[in-house]
C-alpha positions in Angstrom: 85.5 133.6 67.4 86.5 130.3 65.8 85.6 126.6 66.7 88.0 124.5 68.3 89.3 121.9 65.3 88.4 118.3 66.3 90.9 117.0 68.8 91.6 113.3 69.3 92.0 113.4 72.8 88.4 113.3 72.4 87.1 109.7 71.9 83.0 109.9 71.6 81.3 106.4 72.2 78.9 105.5 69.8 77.0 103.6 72.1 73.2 104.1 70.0 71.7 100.7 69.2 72.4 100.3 65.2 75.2 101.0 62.8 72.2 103.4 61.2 71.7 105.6 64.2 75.8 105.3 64.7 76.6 106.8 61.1 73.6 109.4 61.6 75.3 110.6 65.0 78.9 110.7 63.0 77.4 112.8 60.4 75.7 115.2 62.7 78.9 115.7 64.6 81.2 115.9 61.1 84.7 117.5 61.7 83.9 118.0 65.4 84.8 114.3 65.9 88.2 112.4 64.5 88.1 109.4 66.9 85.2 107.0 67.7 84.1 104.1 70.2 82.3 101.1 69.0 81.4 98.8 72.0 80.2 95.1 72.5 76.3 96.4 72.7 77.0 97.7 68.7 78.2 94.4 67.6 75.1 92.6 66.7 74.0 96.1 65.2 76.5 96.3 62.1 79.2 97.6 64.8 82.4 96.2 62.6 80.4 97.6 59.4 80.0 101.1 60.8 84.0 100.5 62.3 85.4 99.9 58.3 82.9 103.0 57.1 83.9 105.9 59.2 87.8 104.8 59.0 87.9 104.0 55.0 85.6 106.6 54.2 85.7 109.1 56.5 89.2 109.0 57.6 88.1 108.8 61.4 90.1 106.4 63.9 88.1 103.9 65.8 88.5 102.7 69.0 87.2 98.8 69.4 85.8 98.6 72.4 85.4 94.5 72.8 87.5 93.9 76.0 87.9 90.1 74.8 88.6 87.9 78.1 89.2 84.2 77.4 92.0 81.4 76.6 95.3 82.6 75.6 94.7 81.1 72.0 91.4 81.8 71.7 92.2 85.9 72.6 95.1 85.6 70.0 92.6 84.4 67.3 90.4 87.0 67.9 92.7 89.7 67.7 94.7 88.2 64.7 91.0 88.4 62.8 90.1 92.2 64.4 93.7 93.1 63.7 93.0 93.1 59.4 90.5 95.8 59.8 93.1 98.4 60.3 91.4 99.8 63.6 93.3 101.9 66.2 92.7 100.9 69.5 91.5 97.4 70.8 90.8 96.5 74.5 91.2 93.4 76.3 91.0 92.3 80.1 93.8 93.5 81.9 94.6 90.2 82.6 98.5 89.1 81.8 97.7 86.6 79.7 95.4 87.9 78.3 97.0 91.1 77.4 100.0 88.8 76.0 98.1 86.5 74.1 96.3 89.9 72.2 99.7 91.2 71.9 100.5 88.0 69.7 97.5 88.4 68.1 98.6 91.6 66.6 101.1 90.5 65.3 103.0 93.5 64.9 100.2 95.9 63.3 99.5 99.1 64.4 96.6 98.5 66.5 96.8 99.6 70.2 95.8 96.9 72.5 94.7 98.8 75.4 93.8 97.0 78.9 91.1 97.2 81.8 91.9 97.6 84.6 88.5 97.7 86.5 85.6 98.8 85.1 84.8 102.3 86.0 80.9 101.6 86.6 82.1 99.1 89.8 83.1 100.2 93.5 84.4 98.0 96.2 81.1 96.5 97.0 80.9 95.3 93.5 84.1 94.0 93.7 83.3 91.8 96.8 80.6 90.6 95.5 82.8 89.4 92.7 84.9 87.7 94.8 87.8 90.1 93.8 90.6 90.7 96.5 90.6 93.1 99.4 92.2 96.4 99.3 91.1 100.0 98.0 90.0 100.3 94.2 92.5 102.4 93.1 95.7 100.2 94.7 94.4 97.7 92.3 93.6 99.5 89.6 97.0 100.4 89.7 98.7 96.9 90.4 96.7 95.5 87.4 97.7 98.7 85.1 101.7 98.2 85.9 101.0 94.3 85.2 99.1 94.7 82.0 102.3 97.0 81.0 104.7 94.4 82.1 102.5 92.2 79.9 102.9 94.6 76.6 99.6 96.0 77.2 100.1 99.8 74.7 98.0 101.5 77.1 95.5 100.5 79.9 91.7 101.7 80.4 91.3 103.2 84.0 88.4 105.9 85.7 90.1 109.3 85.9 90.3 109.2 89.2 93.0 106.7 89.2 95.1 108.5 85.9 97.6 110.5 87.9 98.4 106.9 90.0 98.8 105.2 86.9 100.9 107.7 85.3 103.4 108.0 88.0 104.4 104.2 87.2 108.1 104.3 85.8 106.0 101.1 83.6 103.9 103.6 82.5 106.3 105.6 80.2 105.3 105.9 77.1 102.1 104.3 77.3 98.5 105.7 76.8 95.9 106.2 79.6 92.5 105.6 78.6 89.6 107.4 80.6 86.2 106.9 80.6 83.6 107.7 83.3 84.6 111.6 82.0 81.5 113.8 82.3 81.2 117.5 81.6 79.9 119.7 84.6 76.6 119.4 85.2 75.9 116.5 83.1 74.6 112.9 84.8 76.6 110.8 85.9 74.3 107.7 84.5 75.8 104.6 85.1 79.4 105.6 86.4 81.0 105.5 89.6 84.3 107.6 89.4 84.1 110.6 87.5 85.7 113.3 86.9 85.3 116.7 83.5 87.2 116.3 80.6 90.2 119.1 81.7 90.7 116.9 85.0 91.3 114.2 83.8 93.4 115.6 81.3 95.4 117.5 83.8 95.5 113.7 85.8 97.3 112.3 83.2 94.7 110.3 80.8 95.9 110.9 77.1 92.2 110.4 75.8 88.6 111.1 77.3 85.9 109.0 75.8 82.6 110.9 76.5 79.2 109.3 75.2 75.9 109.9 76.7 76.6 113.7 77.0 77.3 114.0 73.3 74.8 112.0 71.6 71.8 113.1 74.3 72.4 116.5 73.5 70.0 118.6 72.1 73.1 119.9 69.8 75.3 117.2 69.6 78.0 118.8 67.9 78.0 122.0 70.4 78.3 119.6 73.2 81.7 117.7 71.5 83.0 120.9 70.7 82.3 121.8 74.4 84.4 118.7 75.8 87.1 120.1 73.1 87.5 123.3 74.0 87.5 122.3 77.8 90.5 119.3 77.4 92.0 122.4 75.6 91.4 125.3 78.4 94.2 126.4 80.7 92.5 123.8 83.1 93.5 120.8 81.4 97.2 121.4 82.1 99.4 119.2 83.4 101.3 120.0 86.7 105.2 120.9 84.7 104.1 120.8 81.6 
């Protein structure tokens, strides 16, 4: 029986500490893989390097993962500067002004500014002790996501929990749904709160699963991503009338 083809609903976070060890991982994995998270924790580790390598030279699309909060014009800058490197995808606080002032930073390029809503590794006791407003998690997951849209936001980042919510936003048309905190069955949950497999949150409504710890922990790397693909690709990944 054949493979399943690399799939870019798949997004596999490169979160290993050096550029090195990020190439070495992208190697092992090969045409498994098309699409590729580099985080904040990579960026002191040749993360932008690796970022131009695998998309000039390996044709792979790369997902930015910075989520920039600050000053309108300072988030503008930074995105004007990130938008030359011909990257894909490029997240930002949810955030309306911030979400606006990335949009300008753009500048009309093809990268995907992407928003977050609330991280997936928080709960409501996290968010009191941020001082963030009552109500349940997923109400404001939502309320930010339809406000980030408002704000020109491509796409939002949200747990999988939350996708089908998001999704059912007449805002939401035509705009991209993020998930992380995706884990296979059986795999540990590590650091996230709100999980849910691959097909799931598929089937919820997310147009990408970003899977990392599962993948490069693996004692076959590339058997485990083409695991996640051929389950965002089983009859269980469906979407209710589609």
């Amino acid at each position: 029986m054949s493979k399943p083809l690399a799939d870019d609903r798949l997004i596999v976070a490169l979160d290993v500490p050096n550029a090195l060890e990020g190439l070495k991982l992208a190697e092992q994995l090969g045409d498994a893989v098309s699409f590729y998270k580099i985080g904040l924790g990579m960026l002191t580790g040749g993360g932008l390097a690796l970022a131009n390598e695998l998309k000039g030279e390996h044709g792979k699309k790369i997902f930015l993962d910075m989520k920039l909060f600050d000053i309108g014009a300072t988030v503008e800058a930074a995105v004007r500067g990130l938008a030359q490197f011909d990257l894909d995808f490029l997240t930002v606080h949810g955030d309306p002004h911030v979400v606006r002032a990335a949009k300008a930073g753009a500048g009309g390029k093809d990268l995907r500014i992407l928003a977050v809503t609330i991280l997936t590794s928080l709960d409501r006791a996290d968010l009191d002790a941020s001082l963030i407003k009552e109500g349940a998690l997923a109400d404001l997951v939502v309320e930010r996501a339809g406000r980030a849209f408002e704000a020109g936001a491509d796409g939002v980042i949200a747990s999988p929990q939350e996708a089908a919510l998001i999704r059912a936003l007449p805002e939401a048309k035509g705009k991209l749904i993020v998930t992380p905190g995706v884990r296979p069955a059986g795999a540990a949950l590590g650091d996230q709160k709100r999980v849910m497999t691959p097909a799931e949150a598929i089937a919820a409504g997310a147009d990408h699963v970003v899977v990392g710890r599962p993948i490069w922990t693996a004692r076959d790397p590339r058997a485990a991503a083409e695991a996640v693909v051929a389950e965002i690709n089983s009859p269980q990944a469906k979407r209710p009338n589609h």
